[in-house]
C-alpha positions as CSV (number, residue, x, y, z in Angstrom):
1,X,-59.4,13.1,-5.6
2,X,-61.1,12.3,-2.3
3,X,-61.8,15.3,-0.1
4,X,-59.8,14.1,3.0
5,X,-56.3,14.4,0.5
6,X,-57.5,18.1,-0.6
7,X,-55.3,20.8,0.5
8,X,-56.9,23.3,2.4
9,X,-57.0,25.7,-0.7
10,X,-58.6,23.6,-2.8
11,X,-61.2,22.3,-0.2
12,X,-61.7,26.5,-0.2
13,X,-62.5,26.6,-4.0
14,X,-64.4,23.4,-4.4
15,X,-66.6,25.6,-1.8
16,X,-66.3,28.6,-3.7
17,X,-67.4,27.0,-7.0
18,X,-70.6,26.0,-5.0
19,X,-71.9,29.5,-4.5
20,X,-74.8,30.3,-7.0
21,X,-74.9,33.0,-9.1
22,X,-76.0,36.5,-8.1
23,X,-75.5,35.0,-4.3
24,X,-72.1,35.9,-1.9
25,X,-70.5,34.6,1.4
26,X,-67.8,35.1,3.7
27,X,-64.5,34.3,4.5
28,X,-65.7,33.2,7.7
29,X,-68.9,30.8,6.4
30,X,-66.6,28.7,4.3
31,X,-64.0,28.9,7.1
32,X,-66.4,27.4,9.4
33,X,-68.0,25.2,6.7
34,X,-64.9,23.9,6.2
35,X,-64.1,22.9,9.8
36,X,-61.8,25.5,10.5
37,X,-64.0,28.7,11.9
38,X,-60.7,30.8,12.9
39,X,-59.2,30.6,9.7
40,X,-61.4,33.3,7.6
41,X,-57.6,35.1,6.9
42,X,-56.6,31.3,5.5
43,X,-59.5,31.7,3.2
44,X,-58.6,34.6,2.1
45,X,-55.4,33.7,1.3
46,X,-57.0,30.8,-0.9
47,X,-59.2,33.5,-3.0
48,X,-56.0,35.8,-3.5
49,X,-54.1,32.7,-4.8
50,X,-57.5,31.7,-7.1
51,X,-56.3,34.2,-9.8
52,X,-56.2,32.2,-13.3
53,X,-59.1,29.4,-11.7
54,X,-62.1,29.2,-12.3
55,X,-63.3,30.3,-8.8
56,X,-66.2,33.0,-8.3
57,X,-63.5,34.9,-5.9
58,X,-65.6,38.2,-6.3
59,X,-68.2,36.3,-4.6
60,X,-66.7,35.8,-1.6
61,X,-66.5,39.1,1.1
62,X,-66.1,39.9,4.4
63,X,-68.6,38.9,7.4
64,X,-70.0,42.6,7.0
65,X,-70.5,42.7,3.1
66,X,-67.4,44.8,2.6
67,X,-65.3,44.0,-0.6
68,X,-62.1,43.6,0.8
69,X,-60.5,41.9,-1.6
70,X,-61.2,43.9,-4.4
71,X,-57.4,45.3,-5.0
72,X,-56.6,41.6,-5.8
73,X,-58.8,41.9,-8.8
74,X,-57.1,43.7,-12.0
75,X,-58.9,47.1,-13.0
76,X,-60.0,49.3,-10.2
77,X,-63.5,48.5,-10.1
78,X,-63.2,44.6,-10.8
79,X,-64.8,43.0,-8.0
80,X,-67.4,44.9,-8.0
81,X,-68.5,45.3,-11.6
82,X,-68.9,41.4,-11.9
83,X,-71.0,41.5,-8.4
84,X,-73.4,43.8,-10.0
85,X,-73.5,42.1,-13.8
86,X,-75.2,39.3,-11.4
87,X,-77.7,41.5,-10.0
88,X,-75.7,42.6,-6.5
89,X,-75.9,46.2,-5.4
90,X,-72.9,47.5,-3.7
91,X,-72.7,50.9,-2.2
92,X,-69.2,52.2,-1.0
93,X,-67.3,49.0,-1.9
94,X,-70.8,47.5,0.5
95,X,-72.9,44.9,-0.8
96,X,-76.7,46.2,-0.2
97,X,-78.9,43.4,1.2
98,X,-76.0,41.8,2.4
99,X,-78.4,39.5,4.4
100,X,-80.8,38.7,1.3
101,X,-77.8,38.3,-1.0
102,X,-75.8,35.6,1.4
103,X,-75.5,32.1,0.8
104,X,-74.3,30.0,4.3
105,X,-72.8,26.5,2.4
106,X,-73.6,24.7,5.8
107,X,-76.9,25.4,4.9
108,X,-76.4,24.2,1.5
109,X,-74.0,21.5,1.1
């Protein structure tokens, strides 16, 4: 499918499956990426609709390293537990490092 007939959600994972392991961003980077820099919420939408994908969703966080989305991930500690099984330290629902940890995919793709 080209990218000009992919609906904004998918143009939101096809980001998403771009981020490298033990690496996050924000609602707001693929927003922007993406053309669209006031729709961070949008993109959020698209990772709370990713359940049953294959999209890194738990890598994706707010533009201060906070897991917000983390009660749409089953188990109480979901989000979280797969951040650190790739190396990320989160504090308080916080990723640590947030700045060494981020990946900007307009300065990647």
């Amino acid at each position: 499918m080209k990218p000009e007939t992919l609906s904004f959600f998918e143009r939101v994972y096809e980001v998403a499956k771009q981020i490298p392991y033990g690496r996050v961003t924000s609602y707001g980077a693929i927003a922007r990426y993406l053309g669209a820099a006031r729709s961070a919420r949008m993109v959020g939408y698209a990772m709370n609709g990713s359940v049953g994908k294959d999209i890194p969703a738990h890598r994706v966080v707010n533009r201060k390293g906070l897991l917000t989305g983390k009660q749409h991930f089953e188990g109480t500690n979901l989000m979280q537990q797969l951040l650190e099984s790739e190396g990320i330290e989160v504090i308080d629902s916080q990723i640590k490092n947030f700045e060494k940890v981020f990946w900007d995919p307009a300065e990647h793709l």
